[in-house]
DRENVEX-671566 format. One record per atom (N, C-alpha, C): residue number from 1; residue in three letters; atom name; y, x, z. Coordinates in pm, whole numbers. Each point is the difference from the previous one (the first is absolute). Example, Ala and Ser with C-alpha at 12.3 -4.5 7.8 and 13.67 -1.06 7.14 Angstrom:
2
{nr=1 rest=ALA atom=N yy=-569 xx=1319 zz=780}
{nr=1 rest=ALA atom=CA yy=119 xx=-89 zz=0}
{nr=1 rest=ALA atom=C yy=120 xx=90 zz=0}
{nr=2 rest=SER atom=N yy=105 xx=-35 zz=-72}
{nr=2 rest=SER atom=CA yy=119 xx=82 zz=6}
{nr=2 rest=SER atom=C yy=109 xx=-77 zz=73}
END
This chain:
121
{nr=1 rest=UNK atom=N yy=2988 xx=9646 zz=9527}
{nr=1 rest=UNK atom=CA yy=38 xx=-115 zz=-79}
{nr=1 rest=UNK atom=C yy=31 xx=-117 zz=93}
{nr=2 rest=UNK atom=N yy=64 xx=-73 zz=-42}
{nr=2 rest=UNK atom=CA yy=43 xx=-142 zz=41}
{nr=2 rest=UNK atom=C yy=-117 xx=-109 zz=47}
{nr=3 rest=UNK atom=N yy=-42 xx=10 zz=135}
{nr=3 rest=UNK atom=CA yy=-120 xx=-117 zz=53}
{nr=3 rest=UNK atom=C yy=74 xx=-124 zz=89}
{nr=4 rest=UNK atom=N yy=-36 xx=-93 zz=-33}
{nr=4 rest=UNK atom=CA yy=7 xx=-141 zz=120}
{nr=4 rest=UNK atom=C yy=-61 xx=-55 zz=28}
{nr=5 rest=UNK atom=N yy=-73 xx=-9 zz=117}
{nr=5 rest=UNK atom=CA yy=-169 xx=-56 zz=33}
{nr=5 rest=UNK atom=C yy=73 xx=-96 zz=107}
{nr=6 rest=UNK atom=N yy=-7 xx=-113 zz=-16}
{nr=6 rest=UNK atom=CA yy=-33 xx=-157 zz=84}
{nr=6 rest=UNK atom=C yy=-128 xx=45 zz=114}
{nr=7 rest=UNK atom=N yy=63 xx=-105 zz=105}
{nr=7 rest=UNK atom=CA yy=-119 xx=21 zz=74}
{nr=7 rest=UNK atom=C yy=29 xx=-112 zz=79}
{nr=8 rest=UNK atom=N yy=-50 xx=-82 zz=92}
{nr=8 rest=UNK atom=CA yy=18 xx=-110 zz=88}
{nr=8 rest=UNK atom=C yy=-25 xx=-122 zz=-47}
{nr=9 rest=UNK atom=N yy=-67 xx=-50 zz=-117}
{nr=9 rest=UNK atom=CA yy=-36 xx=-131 zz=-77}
{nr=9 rest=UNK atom=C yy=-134 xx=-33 zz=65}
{nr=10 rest=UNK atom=N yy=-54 xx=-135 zz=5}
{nr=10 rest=UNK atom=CA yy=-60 xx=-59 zz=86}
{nr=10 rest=UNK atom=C yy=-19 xx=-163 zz=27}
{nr=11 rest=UNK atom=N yy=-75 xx=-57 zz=83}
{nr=11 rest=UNK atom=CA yy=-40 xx=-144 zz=-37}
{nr=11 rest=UNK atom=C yy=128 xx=-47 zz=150}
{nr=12 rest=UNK atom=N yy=67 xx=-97 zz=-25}
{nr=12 rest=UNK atom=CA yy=100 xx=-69 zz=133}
{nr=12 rest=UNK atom=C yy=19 xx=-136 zz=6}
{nr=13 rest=UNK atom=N yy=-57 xx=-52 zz=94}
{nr=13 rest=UNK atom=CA yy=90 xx=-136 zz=-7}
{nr=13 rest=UNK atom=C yy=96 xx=-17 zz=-40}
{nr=14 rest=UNK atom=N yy=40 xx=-172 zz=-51}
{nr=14 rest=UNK atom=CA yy=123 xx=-66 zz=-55}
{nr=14 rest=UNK atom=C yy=96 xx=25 zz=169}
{nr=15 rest=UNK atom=N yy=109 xx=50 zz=-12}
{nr=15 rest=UNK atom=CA yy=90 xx=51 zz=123}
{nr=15 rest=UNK atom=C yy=-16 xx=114 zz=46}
{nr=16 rest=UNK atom=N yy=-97 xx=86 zz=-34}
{nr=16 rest=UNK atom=CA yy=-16 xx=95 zz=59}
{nr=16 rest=UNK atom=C yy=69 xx=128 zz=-55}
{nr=17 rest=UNK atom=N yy=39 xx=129 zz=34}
{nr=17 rest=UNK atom=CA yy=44 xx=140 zz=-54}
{nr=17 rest=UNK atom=C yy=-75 xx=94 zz=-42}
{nr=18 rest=UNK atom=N yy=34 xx=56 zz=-119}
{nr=18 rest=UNK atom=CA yy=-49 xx=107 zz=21}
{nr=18 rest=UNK atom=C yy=91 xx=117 zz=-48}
{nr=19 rest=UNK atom=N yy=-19 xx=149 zz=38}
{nr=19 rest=UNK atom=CA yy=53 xx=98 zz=-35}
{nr=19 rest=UNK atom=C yy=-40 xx=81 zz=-153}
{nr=20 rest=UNK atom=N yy=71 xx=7 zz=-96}
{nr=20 rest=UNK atom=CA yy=-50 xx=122 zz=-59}
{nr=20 rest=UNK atom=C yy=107 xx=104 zz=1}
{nr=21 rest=UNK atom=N yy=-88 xx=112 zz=-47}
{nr=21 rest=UNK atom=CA yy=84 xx=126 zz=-38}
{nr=21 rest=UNK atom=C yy=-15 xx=39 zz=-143}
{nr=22 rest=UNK atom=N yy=98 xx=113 zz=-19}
{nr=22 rest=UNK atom=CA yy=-37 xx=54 zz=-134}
{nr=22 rest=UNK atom=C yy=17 xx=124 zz=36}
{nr=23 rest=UNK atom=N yy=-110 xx=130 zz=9}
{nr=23 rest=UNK atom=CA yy=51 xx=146 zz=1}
{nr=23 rest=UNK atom=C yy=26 xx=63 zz=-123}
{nr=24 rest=UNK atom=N yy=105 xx=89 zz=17}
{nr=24 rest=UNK atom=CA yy=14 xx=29 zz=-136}
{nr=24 rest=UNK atom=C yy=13 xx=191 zz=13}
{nr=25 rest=UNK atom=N yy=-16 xx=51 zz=-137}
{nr=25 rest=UNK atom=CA yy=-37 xx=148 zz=12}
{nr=25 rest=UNK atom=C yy=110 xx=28 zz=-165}
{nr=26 rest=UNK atom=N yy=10 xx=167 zz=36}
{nr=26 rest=UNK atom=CA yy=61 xx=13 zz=-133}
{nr=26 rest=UNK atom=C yy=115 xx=11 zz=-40}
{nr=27 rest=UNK atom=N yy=72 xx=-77 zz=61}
{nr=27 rest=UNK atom=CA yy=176 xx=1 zz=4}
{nr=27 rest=UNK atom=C yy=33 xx=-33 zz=157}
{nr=28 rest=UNK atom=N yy=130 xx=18 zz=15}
{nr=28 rest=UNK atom=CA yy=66 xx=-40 zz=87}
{nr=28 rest=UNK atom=C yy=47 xx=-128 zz=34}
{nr=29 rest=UNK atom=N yy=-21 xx=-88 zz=89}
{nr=29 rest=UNK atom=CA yy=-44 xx=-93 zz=-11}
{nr=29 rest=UNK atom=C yy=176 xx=-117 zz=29}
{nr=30 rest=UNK atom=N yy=70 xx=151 zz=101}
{nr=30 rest=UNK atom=CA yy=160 xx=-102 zz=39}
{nr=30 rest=UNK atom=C yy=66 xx=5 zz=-164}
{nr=31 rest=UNK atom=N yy=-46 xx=77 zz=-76}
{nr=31 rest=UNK atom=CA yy=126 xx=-14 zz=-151}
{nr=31 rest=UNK atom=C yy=-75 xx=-153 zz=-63}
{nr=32 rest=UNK atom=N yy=-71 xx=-44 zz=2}
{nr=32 rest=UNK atom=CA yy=-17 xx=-124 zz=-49}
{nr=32 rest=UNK atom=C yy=-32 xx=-146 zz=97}
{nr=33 rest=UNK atom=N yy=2 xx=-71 zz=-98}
{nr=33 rest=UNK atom=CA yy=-39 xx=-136 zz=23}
{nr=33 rest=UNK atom=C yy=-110 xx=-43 zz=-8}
{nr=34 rest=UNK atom=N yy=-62 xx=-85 zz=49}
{nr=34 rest=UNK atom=CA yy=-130 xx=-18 zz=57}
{nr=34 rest=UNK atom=C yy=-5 xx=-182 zz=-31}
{nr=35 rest=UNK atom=N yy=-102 xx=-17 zz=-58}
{nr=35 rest=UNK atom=CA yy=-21 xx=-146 zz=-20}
{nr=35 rest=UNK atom=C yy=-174 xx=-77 zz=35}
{nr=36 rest=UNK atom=N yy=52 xx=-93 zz=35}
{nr=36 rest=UNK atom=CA yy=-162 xx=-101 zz=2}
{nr=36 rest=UNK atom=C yy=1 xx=-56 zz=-120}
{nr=37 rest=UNK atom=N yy=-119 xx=-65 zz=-59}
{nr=37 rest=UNK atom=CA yy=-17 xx=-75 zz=-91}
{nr=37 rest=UNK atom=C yy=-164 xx=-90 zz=35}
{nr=38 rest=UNK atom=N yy=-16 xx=-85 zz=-98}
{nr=38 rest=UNK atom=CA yy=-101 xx=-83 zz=28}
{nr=38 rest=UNK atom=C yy=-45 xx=-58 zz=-86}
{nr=39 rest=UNK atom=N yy=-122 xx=-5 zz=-42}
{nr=39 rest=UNK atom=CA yy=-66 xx=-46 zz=-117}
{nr=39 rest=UNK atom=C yy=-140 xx=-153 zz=79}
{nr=40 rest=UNK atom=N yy=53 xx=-110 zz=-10}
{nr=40 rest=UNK atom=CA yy=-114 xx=-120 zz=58}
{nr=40 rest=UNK atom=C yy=-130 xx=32 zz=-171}
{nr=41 rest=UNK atom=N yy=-108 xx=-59 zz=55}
{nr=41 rest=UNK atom=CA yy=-72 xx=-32 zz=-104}
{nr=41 rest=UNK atom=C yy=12 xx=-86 zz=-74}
{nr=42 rest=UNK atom=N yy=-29 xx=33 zz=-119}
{nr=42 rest=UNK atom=CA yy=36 xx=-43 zz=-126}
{nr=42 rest=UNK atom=C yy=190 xx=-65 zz=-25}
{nr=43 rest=UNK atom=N yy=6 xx=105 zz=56}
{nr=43 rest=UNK atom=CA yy=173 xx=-48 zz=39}
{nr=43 rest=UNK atom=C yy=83 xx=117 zz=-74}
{nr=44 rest=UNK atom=N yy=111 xx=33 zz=-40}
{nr=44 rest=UNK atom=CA yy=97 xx=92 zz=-20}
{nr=44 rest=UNK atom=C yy=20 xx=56 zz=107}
{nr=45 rest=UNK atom=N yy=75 xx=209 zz=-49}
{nr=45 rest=UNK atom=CA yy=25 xx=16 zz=133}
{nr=45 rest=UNK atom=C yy=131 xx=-45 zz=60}
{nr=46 rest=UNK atom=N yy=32 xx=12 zz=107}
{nr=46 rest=UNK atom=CA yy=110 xx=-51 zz=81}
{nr=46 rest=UNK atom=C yy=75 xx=128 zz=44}
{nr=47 rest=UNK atom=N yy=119 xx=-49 zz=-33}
{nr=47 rest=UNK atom=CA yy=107 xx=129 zz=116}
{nr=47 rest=UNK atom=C yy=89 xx=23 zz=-95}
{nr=48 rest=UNK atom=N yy=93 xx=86 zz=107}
{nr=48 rest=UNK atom=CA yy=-77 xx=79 zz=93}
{nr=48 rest=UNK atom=C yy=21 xx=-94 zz=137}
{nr=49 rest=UNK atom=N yy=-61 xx=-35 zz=103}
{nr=49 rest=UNK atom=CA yy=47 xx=-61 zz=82}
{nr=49 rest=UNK atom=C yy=104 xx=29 zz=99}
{nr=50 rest=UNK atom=N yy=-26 xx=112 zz=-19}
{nr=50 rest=UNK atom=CA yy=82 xx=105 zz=114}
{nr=50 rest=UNK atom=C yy=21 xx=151 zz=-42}
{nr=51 rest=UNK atom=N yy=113 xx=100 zz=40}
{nr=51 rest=UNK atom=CA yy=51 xx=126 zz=-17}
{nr=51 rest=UNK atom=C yy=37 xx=18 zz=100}
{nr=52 rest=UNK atom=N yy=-49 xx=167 zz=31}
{nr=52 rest=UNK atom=CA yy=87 xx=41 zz=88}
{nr=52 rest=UNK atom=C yy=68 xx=141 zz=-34}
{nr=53 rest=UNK atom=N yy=130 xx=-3 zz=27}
{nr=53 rest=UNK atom=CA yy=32 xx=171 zz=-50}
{nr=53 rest=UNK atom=C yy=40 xx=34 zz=157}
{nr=54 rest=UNK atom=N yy=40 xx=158 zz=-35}
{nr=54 rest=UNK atom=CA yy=54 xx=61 zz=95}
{nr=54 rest=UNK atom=C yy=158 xx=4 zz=60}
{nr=55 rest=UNK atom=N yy=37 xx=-67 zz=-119}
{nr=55 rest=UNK atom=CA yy=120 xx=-31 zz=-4}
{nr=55 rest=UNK atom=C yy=128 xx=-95 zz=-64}
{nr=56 rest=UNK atom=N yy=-113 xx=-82 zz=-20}
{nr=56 rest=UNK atom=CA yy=15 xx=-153 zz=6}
{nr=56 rest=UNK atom=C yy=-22 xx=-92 zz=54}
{nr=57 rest=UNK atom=N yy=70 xx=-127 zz=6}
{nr=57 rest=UNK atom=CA yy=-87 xx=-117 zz=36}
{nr=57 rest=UNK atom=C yy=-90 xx=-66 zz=-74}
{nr=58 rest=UNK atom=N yy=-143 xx=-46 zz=92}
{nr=58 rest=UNK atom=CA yy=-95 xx=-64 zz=-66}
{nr=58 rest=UNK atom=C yy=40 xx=-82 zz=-64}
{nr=59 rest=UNK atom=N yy=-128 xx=5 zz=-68}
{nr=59 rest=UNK atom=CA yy=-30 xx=-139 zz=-120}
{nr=59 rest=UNK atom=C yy=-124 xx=-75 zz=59}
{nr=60 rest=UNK atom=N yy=43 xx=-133 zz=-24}
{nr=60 rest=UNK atom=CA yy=-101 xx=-116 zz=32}
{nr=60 rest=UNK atom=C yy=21 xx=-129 zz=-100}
{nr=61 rest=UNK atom=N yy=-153 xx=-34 zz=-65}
{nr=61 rest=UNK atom=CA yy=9 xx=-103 zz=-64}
{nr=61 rest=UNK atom=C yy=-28 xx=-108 zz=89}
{nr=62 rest=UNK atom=N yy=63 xx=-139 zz=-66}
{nr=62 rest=UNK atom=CA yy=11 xx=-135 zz=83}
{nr=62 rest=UNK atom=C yy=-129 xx=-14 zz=1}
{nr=63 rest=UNK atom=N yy=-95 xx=17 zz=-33}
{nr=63 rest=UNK atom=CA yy=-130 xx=-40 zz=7}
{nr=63 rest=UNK atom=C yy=-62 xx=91 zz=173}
{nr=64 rest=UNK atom=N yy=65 xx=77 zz=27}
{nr=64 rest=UNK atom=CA yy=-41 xx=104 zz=140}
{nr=64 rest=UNK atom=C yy=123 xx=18 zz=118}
{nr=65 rest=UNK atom=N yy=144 xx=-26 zz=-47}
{nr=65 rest=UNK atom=CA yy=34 xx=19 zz=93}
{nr=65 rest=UNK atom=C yy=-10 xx=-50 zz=127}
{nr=66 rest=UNK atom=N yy=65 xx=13 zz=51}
{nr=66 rest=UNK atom=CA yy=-73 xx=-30 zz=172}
{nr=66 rest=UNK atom=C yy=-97 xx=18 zz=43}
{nr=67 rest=UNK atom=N yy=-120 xx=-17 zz=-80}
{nr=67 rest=UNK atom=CA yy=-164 xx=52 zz=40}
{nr=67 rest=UNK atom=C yy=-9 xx=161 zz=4}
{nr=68 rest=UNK atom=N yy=61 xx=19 zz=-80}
{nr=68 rest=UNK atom=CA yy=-66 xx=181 zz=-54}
{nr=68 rest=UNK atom=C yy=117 xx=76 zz=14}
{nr=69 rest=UNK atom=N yy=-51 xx=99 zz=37}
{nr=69 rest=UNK atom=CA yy=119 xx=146 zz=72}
{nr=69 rest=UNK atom=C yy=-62 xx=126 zz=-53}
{nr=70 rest=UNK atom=N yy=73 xx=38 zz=-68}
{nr=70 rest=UNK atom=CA yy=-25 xx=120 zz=-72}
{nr=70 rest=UNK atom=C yy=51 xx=163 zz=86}
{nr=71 rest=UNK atom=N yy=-24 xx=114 zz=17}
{nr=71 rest=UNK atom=CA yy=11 xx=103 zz=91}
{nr=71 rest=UNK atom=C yy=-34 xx=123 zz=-86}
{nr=72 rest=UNK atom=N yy=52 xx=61 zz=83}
{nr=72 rest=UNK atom=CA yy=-60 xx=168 zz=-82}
{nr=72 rest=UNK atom=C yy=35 xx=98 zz=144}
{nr=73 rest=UNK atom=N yy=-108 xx=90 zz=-13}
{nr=73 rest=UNK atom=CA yy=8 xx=97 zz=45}
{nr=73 rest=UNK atom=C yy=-16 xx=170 zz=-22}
{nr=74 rest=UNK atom=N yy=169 xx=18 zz=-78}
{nr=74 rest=UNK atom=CA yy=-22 xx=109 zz=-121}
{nr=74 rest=UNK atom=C yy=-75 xx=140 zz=52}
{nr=75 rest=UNK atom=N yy=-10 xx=73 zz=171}
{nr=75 rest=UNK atom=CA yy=-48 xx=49 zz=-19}
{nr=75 rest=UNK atom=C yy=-196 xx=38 zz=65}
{nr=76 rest=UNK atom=N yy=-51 xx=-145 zz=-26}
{nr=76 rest=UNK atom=CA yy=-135 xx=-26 zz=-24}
{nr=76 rest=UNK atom=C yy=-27 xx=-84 zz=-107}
{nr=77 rest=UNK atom=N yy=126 xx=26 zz=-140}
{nr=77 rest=UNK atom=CA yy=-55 xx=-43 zz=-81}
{nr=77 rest=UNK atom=C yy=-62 xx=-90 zz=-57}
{nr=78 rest=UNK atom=N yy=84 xx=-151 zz=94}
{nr=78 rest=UNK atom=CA yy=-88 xx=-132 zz=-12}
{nr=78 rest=UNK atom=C yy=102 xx=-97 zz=-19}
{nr=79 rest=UNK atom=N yy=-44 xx=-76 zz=-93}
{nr=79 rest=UNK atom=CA yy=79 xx=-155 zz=10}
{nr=79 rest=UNK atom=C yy=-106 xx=-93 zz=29}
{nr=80 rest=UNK atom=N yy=55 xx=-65 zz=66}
{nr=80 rest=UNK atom=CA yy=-72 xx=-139 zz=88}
{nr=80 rest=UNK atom=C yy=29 xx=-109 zz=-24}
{nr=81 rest=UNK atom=N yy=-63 xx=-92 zz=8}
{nr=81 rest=UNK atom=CA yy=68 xx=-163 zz=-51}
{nr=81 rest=UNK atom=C yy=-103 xx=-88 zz=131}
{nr=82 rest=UNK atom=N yy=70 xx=3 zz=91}
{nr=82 rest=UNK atom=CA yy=5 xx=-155 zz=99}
{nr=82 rest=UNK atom=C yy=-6 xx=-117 zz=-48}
{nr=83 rest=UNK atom=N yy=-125 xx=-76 zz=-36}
{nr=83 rest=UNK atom=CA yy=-7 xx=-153 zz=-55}
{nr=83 rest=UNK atom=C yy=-29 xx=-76 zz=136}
{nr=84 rest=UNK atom=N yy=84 xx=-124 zz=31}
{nr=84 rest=UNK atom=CA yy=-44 xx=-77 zz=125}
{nr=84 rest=UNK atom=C yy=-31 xx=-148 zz=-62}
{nr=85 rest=UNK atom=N yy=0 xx=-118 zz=41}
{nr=85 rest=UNK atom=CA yy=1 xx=-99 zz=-35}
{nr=85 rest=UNK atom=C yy=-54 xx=-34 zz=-127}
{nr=86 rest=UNK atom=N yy=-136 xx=102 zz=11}
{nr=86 rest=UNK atom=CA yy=-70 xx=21 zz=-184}
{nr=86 rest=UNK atom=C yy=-47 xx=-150 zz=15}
{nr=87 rest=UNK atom=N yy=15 xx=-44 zz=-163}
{nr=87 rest=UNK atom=CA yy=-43 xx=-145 zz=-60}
{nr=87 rest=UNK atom=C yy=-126 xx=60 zz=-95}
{nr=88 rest=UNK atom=N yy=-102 xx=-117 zz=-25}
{nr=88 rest=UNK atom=CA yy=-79 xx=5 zz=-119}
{nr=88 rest=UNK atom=C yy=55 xx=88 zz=-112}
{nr=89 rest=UNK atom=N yy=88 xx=-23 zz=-51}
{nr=89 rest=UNK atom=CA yy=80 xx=4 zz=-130}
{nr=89 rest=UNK atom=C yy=46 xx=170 zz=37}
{nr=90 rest=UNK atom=N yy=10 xx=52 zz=65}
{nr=90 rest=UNK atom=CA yy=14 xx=149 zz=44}
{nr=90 rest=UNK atom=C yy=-97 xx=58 zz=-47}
{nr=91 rest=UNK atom=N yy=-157 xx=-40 zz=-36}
{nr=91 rest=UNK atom=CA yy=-126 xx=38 zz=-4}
{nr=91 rest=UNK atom=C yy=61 xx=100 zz=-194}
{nr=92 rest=UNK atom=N yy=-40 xx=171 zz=30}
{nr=92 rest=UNK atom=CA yy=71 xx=55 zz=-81}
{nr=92 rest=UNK atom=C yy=-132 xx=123 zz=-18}
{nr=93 rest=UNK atom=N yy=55 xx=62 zz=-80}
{nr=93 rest=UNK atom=CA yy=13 xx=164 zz=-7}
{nr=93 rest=UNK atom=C yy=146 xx=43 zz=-10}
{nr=94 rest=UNK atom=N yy=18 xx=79 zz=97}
{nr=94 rest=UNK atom=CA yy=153 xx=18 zz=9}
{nr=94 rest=UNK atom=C yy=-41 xx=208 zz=8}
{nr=95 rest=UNK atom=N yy=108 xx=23 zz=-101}
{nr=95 rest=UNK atom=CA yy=34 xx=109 zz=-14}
{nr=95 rest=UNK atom=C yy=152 xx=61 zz=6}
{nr=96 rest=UNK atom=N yy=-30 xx=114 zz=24}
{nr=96 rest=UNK atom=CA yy=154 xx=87 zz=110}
{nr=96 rest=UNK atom=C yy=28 xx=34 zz=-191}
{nr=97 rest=UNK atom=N yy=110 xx=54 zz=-3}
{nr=97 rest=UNK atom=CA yy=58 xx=59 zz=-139}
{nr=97 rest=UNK atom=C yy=132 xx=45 zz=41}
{nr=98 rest=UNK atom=N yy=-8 xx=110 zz=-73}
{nr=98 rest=UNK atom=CA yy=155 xx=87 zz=58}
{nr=98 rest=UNK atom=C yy=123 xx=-49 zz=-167}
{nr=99 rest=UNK atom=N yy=105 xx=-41 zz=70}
{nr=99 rest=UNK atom=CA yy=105 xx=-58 zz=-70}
{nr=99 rest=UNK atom=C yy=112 xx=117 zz=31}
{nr=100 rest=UNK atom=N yy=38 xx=80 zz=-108}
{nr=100 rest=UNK atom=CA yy=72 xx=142 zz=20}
{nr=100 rest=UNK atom=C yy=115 xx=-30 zz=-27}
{nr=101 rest=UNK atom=N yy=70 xx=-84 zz=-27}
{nr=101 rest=UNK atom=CA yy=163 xx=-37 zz=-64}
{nr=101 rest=UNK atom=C yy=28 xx=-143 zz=85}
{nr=102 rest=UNK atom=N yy=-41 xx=-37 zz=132}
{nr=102 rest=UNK atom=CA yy=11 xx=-95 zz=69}
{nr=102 rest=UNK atom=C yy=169 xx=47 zz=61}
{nr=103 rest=UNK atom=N yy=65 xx=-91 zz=19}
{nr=103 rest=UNK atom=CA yy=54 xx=-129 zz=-21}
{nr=103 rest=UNK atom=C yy=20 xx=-2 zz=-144}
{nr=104 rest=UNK atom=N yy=8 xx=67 zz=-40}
{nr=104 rest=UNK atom=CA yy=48 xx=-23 zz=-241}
{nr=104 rest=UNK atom=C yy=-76 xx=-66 zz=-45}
{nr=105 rest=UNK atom=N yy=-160 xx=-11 zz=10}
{nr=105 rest=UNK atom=CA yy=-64 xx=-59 zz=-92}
{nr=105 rest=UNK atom=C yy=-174 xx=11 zz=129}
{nr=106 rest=UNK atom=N yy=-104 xx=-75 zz=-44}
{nr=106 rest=UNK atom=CA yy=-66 xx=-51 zz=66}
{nr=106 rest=UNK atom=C yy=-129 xx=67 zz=-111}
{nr=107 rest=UNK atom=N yy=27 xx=78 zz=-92}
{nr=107 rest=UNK atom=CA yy=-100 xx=58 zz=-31}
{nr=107 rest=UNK atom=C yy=-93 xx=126 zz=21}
{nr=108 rest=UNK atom=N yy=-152 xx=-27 zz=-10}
{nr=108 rest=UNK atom=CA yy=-95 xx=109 zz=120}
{nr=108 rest=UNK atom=C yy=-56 xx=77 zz=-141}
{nr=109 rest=UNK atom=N yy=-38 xx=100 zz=115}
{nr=109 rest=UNK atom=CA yy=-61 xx=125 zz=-88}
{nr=109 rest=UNK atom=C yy=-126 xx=63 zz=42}
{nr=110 rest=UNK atom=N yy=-62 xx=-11 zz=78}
{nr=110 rest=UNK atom=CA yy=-111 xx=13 zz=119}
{nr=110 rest=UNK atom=C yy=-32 xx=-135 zz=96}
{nr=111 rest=UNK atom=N yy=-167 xx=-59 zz=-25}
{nr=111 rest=UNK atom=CA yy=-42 xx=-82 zz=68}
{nr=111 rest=UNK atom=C yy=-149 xx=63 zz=34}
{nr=112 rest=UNK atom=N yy=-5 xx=-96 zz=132}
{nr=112 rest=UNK atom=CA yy=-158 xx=20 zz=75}
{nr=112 rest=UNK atom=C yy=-37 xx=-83 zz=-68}
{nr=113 rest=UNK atom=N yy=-177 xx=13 zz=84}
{nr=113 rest=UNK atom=CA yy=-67 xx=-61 zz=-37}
{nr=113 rest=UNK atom=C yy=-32 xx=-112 zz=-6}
{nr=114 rest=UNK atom=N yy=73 xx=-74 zz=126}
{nr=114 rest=UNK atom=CA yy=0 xx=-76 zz=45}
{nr=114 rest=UNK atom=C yy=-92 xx=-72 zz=110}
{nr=115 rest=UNK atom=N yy=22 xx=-75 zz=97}
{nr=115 rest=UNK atom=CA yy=-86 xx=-81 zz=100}
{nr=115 rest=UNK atom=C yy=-20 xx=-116 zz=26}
{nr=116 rest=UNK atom=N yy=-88 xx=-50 zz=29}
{nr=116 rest=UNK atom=CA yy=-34 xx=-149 zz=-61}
{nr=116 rest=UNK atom=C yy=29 xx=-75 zz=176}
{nr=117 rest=UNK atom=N yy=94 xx=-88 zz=-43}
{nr=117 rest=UNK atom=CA yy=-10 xx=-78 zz=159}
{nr=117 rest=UNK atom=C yy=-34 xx=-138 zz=-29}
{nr=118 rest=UNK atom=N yy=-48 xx=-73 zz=86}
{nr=118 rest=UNK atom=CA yy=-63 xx=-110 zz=-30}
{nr=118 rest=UNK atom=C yy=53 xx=-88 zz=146}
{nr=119 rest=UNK atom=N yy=16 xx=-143 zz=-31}
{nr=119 rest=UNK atom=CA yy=94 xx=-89 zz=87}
{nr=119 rest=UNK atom=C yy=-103 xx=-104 zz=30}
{nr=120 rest=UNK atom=N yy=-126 xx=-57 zz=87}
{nr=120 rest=UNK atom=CA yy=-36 xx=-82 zz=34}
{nr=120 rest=UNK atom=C yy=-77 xx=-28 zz=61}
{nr=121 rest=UNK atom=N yy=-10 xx=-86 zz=54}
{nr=121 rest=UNK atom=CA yy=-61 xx=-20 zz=111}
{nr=121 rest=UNK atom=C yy=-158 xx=-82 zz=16}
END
């Protein structure tokens, strides 16, 4: 069956980076699209901030570009999201979600669990 487990969430200074990943099991990972998302507390969720396909160009929302770099590595089965220049306001649970009709439409069908990153100092 279809798994996406987050992993790399964590406490960082205001400026500081951090890495996550998402491994994923179950399907093949180059036929789709791959998304971040982000839920702050007591907040709505956000996203997707970022996509990456195999054969497209990324997606980045104005709220991340330039900070955050999205990656995949289809055959270890991972998408990654590079956050640099993390602010307070970054402070999330951010979850990976696979978006299967990317560039057409931005809707997911499989999400992790998500990982909680936290921004302060």
């Amino acid at each position: 069956q279809v798994q996406l487990v987050e992993s790399g969430g964590g406490l960082v200074q205001p400026g500081g980076s951090l890495r996550l990943s998402c491994t994923t099991s179950g399907f093949t990972l180059e036929n789709y699209g791959m998304g971040w998302f982000r839920q702050a507390p007591g907040k709505a969720r956000e996203g997707p901030l970022a996509i990456s396909s195999s054969y497209f160009s990324p997606y980045y929302a104005d709220s991340v570009k330039g900070r955050f770099t999205i990656s995949r590595v289809n055959t270890k089965n991972t998408v990654n999201l590079q956050m640099n220049s993390l602010k307070p306001e970054d402070t999330a649970v951010y979850y990976c979600a696979r978006i299967p009709y990317y560039p057409s439409n931005y809707d997911t069908d499989y999400w992790g669990q998500g990982t909680l990153v936290t921004v302060s100092s």
